[in-house]
N, C-alpha and C positions, 0 to 999 in steps of 0.2 A: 504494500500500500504506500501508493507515494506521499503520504503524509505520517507518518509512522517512520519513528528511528529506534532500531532495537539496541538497547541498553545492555540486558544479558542476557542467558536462559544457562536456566538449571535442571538438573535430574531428581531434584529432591527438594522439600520446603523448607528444610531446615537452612540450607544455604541462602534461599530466596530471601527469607526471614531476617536474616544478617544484613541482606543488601539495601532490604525496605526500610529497615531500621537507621541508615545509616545514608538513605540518601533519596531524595523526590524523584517517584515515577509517577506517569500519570495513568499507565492502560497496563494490568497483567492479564496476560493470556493463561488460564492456568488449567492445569488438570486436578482430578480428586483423588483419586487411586493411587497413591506416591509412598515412599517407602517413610518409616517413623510418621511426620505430621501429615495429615493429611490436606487436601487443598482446600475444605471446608474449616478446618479445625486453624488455618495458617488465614483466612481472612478472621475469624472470631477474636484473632491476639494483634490484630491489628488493632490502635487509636487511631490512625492518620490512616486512612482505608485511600486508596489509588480507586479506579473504575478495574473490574475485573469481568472479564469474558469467562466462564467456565467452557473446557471444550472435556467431552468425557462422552466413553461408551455406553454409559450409563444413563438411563431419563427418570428412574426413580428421585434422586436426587435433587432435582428441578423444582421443587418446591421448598428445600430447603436453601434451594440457592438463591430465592426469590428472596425468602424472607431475609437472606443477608443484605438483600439491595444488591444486586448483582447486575452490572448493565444489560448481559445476555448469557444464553446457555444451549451451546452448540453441542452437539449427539453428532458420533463422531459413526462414519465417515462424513466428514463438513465438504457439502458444495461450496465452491469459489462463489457464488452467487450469495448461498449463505453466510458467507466467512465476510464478503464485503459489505453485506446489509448490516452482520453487527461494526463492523468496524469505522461505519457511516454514522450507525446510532451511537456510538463511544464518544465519536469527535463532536457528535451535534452536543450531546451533552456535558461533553470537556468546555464546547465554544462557550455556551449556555452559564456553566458554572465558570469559567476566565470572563463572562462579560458580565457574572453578577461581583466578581469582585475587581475588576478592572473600571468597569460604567460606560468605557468608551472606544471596546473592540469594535470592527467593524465587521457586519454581517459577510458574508461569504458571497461571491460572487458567482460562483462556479459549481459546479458536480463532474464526479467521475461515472461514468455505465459502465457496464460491462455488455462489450461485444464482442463477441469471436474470440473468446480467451486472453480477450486485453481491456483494459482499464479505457479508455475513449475520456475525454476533458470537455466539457459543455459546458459554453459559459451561456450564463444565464439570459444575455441581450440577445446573443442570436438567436433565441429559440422564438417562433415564428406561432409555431402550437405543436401539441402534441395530442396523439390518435392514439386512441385505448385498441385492441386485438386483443382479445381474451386476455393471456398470460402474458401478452408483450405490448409493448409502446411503442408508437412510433415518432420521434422527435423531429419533426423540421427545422431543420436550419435557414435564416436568410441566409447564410455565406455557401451552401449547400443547393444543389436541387436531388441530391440522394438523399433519403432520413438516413437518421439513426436509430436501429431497432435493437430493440435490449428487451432484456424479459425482466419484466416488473410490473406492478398493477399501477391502476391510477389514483389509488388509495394514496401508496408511497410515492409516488411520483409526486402527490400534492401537499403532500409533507415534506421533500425534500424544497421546491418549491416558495419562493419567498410570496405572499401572498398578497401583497399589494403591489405585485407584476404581473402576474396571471390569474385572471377566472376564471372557472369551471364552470360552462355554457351548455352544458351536454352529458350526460352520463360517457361517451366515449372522446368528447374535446375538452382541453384544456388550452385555453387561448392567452397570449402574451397582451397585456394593453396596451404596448405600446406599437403593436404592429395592427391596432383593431383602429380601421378607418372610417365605419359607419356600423349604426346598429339600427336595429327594426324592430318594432313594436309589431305583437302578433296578437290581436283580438280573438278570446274566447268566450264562445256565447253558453249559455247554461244556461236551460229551461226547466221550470220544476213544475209538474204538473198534479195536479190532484184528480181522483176518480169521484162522482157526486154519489 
């Protein structure tokens, strides 16, 4: 992930434990299953808790990983699709919690997709609108007459989305306002009748 710099990685929590103690991380990627602490029992000894991904084979644990405030909890084998939607949710809420104590970060301009096995950079002005297809989107570009098709819903897509640039006009459109050059008013008649 191009916004992610890896610090370290360990085989064990007890080493982890040493490093968290002793120096600010913002995102651990962790597993549960590890030898001595385990990776649940290794955020509980945290005070200064980082954002943690749990990734584990395991989905029974998912509830308790919840209740530690865990940003997400990947069940392994993890899709590249899933592995970039938590790592999208970490940094929204890394930006979220640096602009509640900074005041004056500046929103984010851009998103990465995932297309074809590669990360894609969409910034936010050229998108023109984007078309829901079942499980994929398709994004226009002004600088583009190809879209860009990525598989995501329009749920997410409207949450990544800054929202006083685009409204959603349409169960399958998402339009940008500033490339919206005219709108129309559509009159609907409703008649309500009664039987004597």
């Amino acid at each position: 992930m191009p916004y992610l710099q890896l610090v370290s990685s360990f085989d064990n929590a007890t080493d982890a434990l040493t490093l968290l103690q002793q120096q600010a991380v913002d995102l651990v990627f962790l597993d549960i299953q590890m030898p001595g602490l385990t990776g649940l029992q290794l955020i509980k000894s945290l005070v200064q808790k980082p954002l943690f991904i749990l990734i584990t084979a395991y989905e029974r644990y998912a509830l308790e990983g919840f209740d530690l405030n865990v940003t997400d909890y990947l069940v392994k084998p993890v899709s590249l699709d899933r592995f970039i939607k938590a790592c999208n949710k970490a940094l929204e809420i890394y930006e979220l919690r640096t602009k509640k104590d900074t005041g004056n970060r500046e929103a984010p301009t851009y998103f990465f997709a995932n297309v074809e096995y590669s990360l894609v950079k969409i910034v936010f002005s050229d998108i023109r609108y984007i078309e829901g297809l079942k499980d994929y989107i398709k994004v226009h570009l002004a600088s583009s007459s190809k879209p860009v098709v990525t598989r995501m819903s329009m749920k997410s897509m409207e949450e990544v989305l800054p929202a006083v640039q685009f409204v959603r006009v349409h169960k399958s459109f998402i339009v940008s306002v500033a490339h919206i050059t005219a709108a129309r008013k559509i009159m609907y008649l409703l008649a309500l009748w009664r039987f004597p």
